[in-house]
DRENPA-3360 file (N, C-alpha, C; in nm, 2 decimals, always signed):
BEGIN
1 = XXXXXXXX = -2.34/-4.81/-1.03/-2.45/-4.71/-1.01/-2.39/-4.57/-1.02 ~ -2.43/-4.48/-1.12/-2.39/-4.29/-1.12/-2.43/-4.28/-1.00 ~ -2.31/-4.13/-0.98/-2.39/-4.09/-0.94/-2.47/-3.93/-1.03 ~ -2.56/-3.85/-0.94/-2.62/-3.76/-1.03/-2.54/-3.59/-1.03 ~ -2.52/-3.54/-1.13/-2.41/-3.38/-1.11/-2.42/-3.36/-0.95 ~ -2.53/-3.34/-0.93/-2.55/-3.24/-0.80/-2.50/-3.33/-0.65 ~ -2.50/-3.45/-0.68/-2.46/-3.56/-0.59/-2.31/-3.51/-0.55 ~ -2.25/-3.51/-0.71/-2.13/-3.51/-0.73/-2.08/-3.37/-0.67;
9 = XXXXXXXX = -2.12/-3.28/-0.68/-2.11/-3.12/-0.61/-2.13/-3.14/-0.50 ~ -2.20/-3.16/-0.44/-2.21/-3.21/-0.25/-2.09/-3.27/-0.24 ~ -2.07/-3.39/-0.29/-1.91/-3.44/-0.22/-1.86/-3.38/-0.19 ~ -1.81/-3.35/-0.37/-1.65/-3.24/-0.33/-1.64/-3.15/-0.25 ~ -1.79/-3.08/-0.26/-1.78/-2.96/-0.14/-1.79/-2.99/+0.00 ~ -1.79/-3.11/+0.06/-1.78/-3.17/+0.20/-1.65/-3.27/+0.21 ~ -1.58/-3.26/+0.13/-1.43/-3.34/+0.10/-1.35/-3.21/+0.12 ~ -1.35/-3.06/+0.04/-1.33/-2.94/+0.05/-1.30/-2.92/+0.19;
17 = XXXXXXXX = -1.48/-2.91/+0.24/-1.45/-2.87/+0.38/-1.39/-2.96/+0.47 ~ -1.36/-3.13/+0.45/-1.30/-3.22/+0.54/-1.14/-3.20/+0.50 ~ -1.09/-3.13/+0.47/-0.92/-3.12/+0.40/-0.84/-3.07/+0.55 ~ -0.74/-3.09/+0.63/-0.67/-3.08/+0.73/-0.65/-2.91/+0.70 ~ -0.70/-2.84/+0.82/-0.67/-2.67/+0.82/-0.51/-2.62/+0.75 ~ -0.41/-2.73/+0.81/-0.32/-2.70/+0.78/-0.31/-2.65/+0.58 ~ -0.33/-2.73/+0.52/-0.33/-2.70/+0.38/-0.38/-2.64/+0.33 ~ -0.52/-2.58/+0.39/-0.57/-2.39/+0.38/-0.51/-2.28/+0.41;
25 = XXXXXXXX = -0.40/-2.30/+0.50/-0.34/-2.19/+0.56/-0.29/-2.11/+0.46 ~ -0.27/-1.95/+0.45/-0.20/-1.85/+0.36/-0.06/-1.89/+0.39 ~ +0.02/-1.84/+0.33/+0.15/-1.90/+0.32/+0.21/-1.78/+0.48 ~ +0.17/-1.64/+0.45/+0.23/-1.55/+0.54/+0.08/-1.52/+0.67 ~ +0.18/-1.48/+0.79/+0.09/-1.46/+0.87/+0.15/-1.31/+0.96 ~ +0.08/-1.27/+1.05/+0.14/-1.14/+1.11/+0.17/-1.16/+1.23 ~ +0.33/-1.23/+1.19/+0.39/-1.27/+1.29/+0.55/-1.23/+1.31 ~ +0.60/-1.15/+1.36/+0.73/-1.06/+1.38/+0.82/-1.19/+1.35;
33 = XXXXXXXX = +0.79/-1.23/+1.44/+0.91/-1.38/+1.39/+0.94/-1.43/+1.32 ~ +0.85/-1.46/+1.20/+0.87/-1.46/+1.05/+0.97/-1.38/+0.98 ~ +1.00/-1.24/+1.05/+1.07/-1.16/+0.94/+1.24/-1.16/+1.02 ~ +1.30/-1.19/+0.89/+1.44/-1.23/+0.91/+1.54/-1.10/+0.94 ~ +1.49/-1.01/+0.87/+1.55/-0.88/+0.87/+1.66/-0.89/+0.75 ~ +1.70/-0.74/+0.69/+1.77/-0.71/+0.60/+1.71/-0.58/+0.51 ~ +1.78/-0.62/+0.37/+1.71/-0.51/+0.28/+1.63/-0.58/+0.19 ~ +1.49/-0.50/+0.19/+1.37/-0.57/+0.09/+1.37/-0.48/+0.01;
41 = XXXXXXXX = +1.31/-0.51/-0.12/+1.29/-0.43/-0.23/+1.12/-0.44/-0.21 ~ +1.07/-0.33/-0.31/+0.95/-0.28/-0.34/+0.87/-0.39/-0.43 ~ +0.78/-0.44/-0.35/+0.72/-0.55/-0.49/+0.59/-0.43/-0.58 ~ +0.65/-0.43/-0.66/+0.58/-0.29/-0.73/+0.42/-0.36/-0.82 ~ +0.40/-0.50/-0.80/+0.24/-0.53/-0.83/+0.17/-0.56/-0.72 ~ +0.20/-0.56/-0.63/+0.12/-0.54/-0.48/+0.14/-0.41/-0.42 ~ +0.17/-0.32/-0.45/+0.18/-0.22/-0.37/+0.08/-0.14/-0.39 ~ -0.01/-0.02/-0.36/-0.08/+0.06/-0.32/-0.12/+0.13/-0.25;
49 = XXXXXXXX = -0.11/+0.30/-0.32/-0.16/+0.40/-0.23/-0.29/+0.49/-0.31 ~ -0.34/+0.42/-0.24/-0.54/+0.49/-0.24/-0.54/+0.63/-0.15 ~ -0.62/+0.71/-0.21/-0.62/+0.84/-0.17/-0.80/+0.86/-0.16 ~ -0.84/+0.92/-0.05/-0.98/+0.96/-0.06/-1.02/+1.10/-0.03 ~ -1.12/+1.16/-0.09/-1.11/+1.29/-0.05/-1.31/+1.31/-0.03 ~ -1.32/+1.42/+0.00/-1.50/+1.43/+0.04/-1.53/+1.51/-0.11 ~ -1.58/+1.48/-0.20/-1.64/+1.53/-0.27/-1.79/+1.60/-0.30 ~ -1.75/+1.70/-0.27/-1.90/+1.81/-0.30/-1.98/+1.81/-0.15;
57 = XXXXXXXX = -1.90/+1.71/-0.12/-2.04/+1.67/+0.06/-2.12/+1.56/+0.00 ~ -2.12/+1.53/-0.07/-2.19/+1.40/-0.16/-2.14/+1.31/-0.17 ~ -2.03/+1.22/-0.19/-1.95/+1.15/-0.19/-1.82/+1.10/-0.13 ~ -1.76/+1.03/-0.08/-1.59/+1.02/-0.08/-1.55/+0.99/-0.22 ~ -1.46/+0.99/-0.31/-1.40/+1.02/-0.40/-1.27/+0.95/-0.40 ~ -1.20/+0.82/-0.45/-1.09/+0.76/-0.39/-1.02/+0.78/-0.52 ~ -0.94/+0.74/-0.58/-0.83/+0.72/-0.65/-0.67/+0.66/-0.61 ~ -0.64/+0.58/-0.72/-0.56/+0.49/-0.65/-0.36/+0.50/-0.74;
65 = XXXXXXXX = -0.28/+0.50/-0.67/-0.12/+0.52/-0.78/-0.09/+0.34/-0.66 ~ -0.03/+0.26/-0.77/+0.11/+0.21/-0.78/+0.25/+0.23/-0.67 ~ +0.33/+0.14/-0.73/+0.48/+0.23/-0.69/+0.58/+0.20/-0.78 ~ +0.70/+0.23/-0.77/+0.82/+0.25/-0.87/+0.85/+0.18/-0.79 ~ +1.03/+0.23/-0.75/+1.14/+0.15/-0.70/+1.09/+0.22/-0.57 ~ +1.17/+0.11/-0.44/+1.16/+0.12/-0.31/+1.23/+0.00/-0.22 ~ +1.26/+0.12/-0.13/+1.35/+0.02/-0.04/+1.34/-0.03/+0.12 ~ +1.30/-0.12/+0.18/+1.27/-0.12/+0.29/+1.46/-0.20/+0.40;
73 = XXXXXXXX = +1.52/-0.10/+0.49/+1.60/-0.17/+0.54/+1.54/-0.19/+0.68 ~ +1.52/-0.34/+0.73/+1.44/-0.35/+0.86/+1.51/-0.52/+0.92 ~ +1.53/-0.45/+1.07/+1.63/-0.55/+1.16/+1.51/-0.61/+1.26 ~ +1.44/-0.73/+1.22/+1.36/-0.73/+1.42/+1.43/-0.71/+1.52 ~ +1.51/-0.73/+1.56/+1.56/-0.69/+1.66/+1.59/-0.52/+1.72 ~ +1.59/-0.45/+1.61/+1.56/-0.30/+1.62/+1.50/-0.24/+1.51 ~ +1.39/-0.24/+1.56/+1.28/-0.19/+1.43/+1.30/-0.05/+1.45 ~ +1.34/+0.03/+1.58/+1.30/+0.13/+1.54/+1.44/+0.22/+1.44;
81 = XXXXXXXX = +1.53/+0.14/+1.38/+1.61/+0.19/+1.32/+1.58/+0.15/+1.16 ~ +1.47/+0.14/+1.15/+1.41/+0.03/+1.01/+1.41/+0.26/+0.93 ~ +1.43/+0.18/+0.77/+1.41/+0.33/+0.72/+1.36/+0.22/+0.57 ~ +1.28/+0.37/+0.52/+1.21/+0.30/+0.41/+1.20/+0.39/+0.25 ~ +1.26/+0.39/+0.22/+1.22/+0.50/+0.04/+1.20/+0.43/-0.01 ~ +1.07/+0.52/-0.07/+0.96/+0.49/-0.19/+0.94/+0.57/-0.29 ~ +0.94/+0.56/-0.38/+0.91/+0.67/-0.55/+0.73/+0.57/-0.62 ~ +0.67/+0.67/-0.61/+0.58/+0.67/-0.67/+0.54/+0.76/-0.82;
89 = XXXXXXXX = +0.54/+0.69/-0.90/+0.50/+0.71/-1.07/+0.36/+0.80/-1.04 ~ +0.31/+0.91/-1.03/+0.19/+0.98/-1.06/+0.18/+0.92/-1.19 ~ +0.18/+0.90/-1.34/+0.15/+0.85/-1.43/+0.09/+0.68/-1.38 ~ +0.10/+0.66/-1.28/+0.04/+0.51/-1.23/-0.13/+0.56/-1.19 ~ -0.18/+0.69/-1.17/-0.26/+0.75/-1.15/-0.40/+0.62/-1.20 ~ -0.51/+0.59/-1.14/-0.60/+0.50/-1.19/-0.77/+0.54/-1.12 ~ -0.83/+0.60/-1.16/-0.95/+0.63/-1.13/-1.08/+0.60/-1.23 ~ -1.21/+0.59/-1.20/-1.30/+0.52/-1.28/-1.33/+0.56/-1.42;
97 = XXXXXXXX = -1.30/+0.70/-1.42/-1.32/+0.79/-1.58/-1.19/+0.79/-1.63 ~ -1.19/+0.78/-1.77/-1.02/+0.79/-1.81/-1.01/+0.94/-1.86 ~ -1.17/+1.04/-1.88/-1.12/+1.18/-1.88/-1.09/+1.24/-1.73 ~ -1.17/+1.23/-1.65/-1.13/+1.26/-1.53/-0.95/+1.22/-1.49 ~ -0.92/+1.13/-1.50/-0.77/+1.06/-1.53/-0.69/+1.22/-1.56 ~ -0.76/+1.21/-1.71/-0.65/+1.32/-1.78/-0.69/+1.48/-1.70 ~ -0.80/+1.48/-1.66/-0.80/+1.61/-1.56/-0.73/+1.63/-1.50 ~ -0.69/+1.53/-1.40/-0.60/+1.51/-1.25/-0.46/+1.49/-1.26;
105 = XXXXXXXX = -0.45/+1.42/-1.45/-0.27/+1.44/-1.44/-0.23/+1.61/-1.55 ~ -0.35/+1.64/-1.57/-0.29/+1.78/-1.65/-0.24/+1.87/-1.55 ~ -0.20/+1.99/-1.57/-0.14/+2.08/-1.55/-0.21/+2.19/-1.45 ~ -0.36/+2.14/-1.43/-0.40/+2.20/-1.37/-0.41/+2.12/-1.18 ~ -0.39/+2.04/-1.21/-0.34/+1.97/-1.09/-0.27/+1.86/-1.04 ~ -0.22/+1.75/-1.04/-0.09/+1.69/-1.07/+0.04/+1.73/-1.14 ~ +0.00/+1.74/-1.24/+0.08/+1.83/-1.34/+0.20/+1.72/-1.38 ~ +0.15/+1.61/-1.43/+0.20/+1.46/-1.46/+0.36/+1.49/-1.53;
113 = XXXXXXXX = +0.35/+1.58/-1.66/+0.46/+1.65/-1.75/+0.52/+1.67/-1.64 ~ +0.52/+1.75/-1.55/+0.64/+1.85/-1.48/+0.66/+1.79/-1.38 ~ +0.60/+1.73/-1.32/+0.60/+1.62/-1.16/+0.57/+1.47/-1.21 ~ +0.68/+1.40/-1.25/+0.62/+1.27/-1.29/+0.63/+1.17/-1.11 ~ +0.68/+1.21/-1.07/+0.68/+1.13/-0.96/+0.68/+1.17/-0.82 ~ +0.63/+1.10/-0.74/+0.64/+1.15/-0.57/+0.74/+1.08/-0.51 ~ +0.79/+1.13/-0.39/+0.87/+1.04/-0.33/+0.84/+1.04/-0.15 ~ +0.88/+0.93/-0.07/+0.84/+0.94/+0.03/+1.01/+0.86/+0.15;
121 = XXXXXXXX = +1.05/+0.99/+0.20/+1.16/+0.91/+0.27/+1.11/+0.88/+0.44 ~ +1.15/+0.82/+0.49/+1.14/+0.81/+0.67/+1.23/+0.88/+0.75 ~ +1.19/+0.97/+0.87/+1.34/+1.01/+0.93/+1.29/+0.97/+1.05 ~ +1.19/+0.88/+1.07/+1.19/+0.85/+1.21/+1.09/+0.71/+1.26 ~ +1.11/+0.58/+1.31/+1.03/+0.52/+1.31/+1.00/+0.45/+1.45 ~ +0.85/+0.46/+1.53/+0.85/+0.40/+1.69/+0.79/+0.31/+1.61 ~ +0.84/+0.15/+1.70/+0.77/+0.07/+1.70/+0.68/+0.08/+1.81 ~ +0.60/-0.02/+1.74/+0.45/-0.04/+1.90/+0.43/-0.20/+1.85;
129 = XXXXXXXX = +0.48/-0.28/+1.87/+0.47/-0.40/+1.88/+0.48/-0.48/+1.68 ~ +0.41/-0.54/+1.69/+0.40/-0.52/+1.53/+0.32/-0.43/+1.46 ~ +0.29/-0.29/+1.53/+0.29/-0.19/+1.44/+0.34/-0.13/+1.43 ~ +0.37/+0.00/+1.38/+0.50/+0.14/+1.40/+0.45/+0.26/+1.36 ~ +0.48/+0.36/+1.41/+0.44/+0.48/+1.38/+0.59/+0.53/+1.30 ~ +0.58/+0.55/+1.17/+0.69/+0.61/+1.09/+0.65/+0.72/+0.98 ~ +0.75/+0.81/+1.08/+0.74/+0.99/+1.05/+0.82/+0.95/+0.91 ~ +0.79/+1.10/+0.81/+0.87/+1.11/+0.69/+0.85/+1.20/+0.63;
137 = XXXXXXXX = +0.92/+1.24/+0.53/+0.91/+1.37/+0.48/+0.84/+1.29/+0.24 ~ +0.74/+1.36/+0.29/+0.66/+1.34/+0.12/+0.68/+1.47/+0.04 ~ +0.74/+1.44/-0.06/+0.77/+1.53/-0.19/+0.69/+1.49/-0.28 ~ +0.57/+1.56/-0.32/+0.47/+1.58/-0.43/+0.43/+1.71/-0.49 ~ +0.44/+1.70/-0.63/+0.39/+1.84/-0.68/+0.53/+1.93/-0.63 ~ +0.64/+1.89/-0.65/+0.76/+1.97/-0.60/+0.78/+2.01/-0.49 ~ +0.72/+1.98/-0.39/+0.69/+2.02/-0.26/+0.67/+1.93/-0.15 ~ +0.81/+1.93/-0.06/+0.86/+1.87/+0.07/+0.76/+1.87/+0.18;
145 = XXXXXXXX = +0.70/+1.76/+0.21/+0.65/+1.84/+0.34/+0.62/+1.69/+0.43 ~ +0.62/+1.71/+0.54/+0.64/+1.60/+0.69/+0.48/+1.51/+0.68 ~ +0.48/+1.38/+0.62/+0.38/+1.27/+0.66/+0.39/+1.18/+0.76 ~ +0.29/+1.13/+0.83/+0.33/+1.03/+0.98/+0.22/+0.89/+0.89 ~ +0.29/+0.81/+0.88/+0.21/+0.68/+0.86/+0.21/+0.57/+0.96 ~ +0.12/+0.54/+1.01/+0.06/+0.47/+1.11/+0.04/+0.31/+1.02 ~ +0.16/+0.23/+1.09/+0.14/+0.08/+1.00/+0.14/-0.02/+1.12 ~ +0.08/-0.12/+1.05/+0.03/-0.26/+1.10/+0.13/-0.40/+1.00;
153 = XXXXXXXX = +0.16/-0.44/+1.08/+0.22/-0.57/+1.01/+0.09/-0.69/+0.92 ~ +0.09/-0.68/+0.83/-0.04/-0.75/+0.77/+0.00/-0.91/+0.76 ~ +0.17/-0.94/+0.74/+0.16/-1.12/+0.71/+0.38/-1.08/+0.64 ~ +0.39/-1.21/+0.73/+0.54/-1.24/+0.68/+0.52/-1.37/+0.64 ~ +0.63/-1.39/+0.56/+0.62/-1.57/+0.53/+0.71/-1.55/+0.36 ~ +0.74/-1.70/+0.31/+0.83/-1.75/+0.23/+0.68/-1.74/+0.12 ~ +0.67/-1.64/+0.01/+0.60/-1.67/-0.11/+0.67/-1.80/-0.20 ~ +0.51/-1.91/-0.21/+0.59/-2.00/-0.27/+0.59/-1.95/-0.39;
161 = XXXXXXXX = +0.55/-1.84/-0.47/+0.60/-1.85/-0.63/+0.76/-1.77/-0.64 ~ +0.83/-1.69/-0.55/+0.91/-1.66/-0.56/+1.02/-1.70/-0.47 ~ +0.96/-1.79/-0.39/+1.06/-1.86/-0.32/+1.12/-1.79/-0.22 ~ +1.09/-1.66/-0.18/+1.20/-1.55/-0.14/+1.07/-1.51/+0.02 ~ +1.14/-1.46/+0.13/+1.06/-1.40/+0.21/+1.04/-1.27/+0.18 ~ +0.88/-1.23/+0.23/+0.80/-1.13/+0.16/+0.73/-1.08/+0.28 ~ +0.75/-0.97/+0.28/+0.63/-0.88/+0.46/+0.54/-0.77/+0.38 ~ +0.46/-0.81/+0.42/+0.31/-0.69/+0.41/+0.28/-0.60/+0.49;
169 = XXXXXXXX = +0.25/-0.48/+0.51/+0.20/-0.35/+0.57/+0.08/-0.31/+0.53 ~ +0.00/-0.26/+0.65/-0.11/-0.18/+0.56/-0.06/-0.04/+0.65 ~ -0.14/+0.04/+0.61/-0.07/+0.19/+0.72/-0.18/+0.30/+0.65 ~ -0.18/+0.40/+0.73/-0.31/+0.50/+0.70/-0.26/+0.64/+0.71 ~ -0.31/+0.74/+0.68/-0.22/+0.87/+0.71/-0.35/+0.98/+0.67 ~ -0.31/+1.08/+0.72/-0.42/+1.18/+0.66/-0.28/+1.33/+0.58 ~ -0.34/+1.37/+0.50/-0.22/+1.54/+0.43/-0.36/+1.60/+0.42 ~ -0.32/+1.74/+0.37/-0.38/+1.84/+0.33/-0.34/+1.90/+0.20;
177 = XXXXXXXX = -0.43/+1.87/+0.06/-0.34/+1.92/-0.05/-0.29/+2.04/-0.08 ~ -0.35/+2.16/+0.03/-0.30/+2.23/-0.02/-0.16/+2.29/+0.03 ~ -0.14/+2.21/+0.12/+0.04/+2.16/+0.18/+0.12/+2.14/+0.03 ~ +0.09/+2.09/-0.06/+0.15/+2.05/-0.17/+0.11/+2.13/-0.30 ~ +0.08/+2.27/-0.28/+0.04/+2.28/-0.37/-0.12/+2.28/-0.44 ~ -0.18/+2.14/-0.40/-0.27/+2.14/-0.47/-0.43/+2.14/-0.44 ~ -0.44/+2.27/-0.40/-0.59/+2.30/-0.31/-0.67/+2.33/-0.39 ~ -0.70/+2.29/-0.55/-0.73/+2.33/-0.69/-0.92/+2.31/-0.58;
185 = XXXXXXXX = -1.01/+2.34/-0.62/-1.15/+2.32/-0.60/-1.19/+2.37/-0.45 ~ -1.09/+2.34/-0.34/-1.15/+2.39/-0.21/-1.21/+2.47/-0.20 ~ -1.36/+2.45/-0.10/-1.42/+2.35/-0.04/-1.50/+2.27/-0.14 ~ -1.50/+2.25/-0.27/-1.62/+2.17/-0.35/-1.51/+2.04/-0.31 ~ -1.43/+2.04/-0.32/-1.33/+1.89/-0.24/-1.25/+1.92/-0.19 ~ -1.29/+1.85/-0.08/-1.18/+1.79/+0.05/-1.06/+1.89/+0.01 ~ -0.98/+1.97/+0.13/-0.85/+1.99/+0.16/-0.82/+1.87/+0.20 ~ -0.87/+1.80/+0.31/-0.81/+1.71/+0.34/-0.82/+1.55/+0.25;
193 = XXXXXXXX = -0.69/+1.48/+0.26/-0.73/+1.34/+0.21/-0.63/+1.24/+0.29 ~ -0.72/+1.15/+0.27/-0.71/+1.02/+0.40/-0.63/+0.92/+0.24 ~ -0.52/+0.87/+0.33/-0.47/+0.78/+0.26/-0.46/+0.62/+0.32 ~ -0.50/+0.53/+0.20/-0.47/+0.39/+0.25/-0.40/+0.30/+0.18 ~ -0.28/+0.27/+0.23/-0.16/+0.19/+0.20/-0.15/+0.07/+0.19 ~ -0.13/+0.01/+0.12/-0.07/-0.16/+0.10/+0.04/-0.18/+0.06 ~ +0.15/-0.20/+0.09/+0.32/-0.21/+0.09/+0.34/-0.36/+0.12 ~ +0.40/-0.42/+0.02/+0.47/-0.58/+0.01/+0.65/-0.54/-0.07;
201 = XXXXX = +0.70/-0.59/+0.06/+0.84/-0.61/+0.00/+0.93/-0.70/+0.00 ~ +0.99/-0.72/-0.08/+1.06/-0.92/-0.10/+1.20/-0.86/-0.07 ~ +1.25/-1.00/+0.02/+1.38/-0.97/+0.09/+1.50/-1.01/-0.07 ~ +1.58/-0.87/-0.07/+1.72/-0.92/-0.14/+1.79/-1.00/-0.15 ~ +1.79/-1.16/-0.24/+1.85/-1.23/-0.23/+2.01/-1.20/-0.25;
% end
C-alpha cells in the first residue's frame, strides 16, 4: 500500500521532531569552560562590524565592514589580561546602494584612497563573568581616539569543519564621528553611531 506525498511529509517531519536533542545541539555554547585559552586568530568570514547612525530623524541608517588580520591572546584563568588587535579593510565597506558605497568611501568621507584601514588595539580589559568590558584605543580616518566595547561570550566549542576550537563575541559600543574626523552632514545625520559587533576567532594550531 503507498503511501500519499503529504502522508510522507508528516512523517519525516514527526521523525524530525522525534530525533534525541542531543543531535540538534550547535556545536558551541556560552560556556567559559569550553575555552582553552591561548592565541586565536581573526576568522575574517564571520566577523562583523555594523555601524548605525539616525538619519534625517527618519530612519536609522546601518552599514556594515568585515575584518582583515586580528589577534585575540586570552587565558580563562585571567581574562582580565586577555588583549585583542584588529585591522579592519574600510574597502570591506557594504551598504544597500553601490552609489551611496562610492559616496562614503570617497574623499569626502572615508576617504578609502588615503585611509584604507582602521585599526582597533585594547589597553585594558574587566571581566564580569562571561562578559568583559574592554577599553581601547580606535584609529580611523587617521585619527586615535579611546573606544569601550561592552562584550558577551556568544558560544565556544570545536567547529566541526575546521576541527580547531573557535569562541564568539558579540559587543556594542557607541563613538562620535566627529571624534574621527568625520562629522560630514551634522545634524542631517547622527554625530553619534551605535556599533554592533560579531567577532569569531579560531585558536592557533
Amino acid at each position: 500500500m503507498s503511501m500519499k506525498p503529504l502522508s510522507l511529509l508528516a512523517l519525516a517531519f514527526a521523525l524530525g521532531l522525534a530525533m534525541p536533542a542531543a543531535a540538534q545541539e550547535m556545536p558551541g555554547k556560552a560556556d567559559v569552560a569550553r575555552i582553552s585559552g591561548g592565541t586565536y586568530g581573526v576568522d575574517t568570514n564571520h566577523t562583523q562590524i555594523i555601524w548605525t547612525v539616525d538619519h534625517l530623524g527618519l530612519s536609522p541608517l546601518s552599514g556594515m565592514f568585515g575584518a582583515g588580520e586580528g589577534t585575540l591572546n586570552l587565558d580563562p584563568k585571567a581574562p582580565q589580561a586577555a588583549t585583542l588587535q584588529l585591522s579592519i579593510p574600510i574597502s570591506t565597506l557594504a551598504v544597500t546602494s553601490k552609489s551611496f558605497g562610492q559616496d562614503l568611501g570617497g574623499s569626502g568621507f572615508f576617504d578609502v584612497a588615503k585611509f584604507p584601514s582602521a585599526t582597533f588595539k585594547s589597553t585594558k580589559v574587566t571581566p564580569h563573568g562571561a562578559k568583559a568590558t574592554v577599553e581601547g584605543e580606535l584609529t580611523l580616518h587617521g585619527v586615535t581616539h579611546p573606544v569601550t566595547l561592552e562584550v558577551s561570550l556568544f558560544g565556544a566549542g570545536i567547529n566541526p569543519r575546521s576541527k580547531r576550537e573557535e569562541i564568539g563575541f558579540t559587543a556594542t559600543a557607541t563613538l562620535r564621528r566627529s571624534d574621527f574626523g568625520l562629522g560630514v552632514a551634522v545634524p542631517l545625520v547622527s554625530d553619534e553611531v551605535k556599533l554592533d559587533l560579531v567577532g569569531v576567532f579560531r585558536k592557533n594550531s
